[in-house]
N, C-alpha and C positions, 0 to 999 in steps of 0.2 A: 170917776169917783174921787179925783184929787180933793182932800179937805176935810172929807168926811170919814167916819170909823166904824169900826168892827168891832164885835168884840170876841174874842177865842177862847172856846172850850176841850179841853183836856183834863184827858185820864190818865193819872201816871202813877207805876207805886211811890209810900214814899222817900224812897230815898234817892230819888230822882229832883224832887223839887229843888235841892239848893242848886246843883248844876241847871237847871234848866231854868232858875229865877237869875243866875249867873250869864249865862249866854245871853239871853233876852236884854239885861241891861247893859250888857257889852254892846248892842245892835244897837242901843237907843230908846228899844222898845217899853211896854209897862209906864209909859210918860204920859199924865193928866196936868196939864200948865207946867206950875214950876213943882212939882213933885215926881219922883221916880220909883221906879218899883213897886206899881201900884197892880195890885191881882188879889183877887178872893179863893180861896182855901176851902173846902170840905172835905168832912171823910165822907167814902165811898164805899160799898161792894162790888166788888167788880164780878162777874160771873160769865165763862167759853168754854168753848167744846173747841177745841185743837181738831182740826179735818186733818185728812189723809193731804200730805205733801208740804205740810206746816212746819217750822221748827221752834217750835214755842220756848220763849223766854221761860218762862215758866209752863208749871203741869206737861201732860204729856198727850201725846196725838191720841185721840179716840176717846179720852176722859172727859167729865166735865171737871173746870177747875174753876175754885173762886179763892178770890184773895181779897186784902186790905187794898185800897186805893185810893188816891185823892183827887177830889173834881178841879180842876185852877182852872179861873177865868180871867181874861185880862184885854183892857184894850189896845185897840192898834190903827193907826192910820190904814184905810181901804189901801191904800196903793204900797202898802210895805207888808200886807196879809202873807204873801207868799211867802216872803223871806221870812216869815215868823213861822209859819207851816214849815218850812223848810230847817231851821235852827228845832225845831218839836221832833220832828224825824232828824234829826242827828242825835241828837241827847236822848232820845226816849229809847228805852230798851227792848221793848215789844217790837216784835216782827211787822204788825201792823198795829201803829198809835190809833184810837180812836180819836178827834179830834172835828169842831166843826168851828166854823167861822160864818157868824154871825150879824147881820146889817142892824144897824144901832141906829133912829132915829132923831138922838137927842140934837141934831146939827138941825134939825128944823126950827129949833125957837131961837 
């Protein structure tokens, strides 16, 4: 998949995003040509029920909780996806980030 890109989805609250727009272009990552720190922003709802054996960042096991969240999307070289997964779970505060990575066809034209 060398050459070609992803693009990566994440939920995170937000007081997360500066650290984690921080990490990302410390790696290199969030790069389209000669521009840096390139990612899209929404607000979110986020809504979980905490299971039995969880330790939740927030809310509590057995409850449902929802909060404010923000969707960040951002591109990424296929063969550096990992290490960007990898930098999302380091900064992200939830026990389990949700997060997906995405194949980007725009390398076709």
């Amino acid at each position: 998949m060398a050459g070609t890109t992803v693009k990566l989805e994440v939920y995170l609250p937000p007081q997360t995003l500066e650290p984690l727009r921080q990490a990302l272009d410390q790696a290199g990552l969030c790069r389209v040509g000669n521009y840096s720190h390139v990612m899209a922003v929404q607000p979110s709802r986020g809504y979980w029920k905490s299971l039995e054996g969880s330790d939740p960042w927030l809310g509590t096991v057995g409850e449902l909780t929802q909060a404010d969240e923000l969707k960040v999307e951002f591109p990424c070289p296929a063969e550096r996806a990992e290490e960007a997964a990898a930098i999302i779970r380091r900064v992200h505060p939830y026990e389990e980030p949700v997060y997906y990575i995405i194949p980007v066809q725009n390398d076709i034209f």
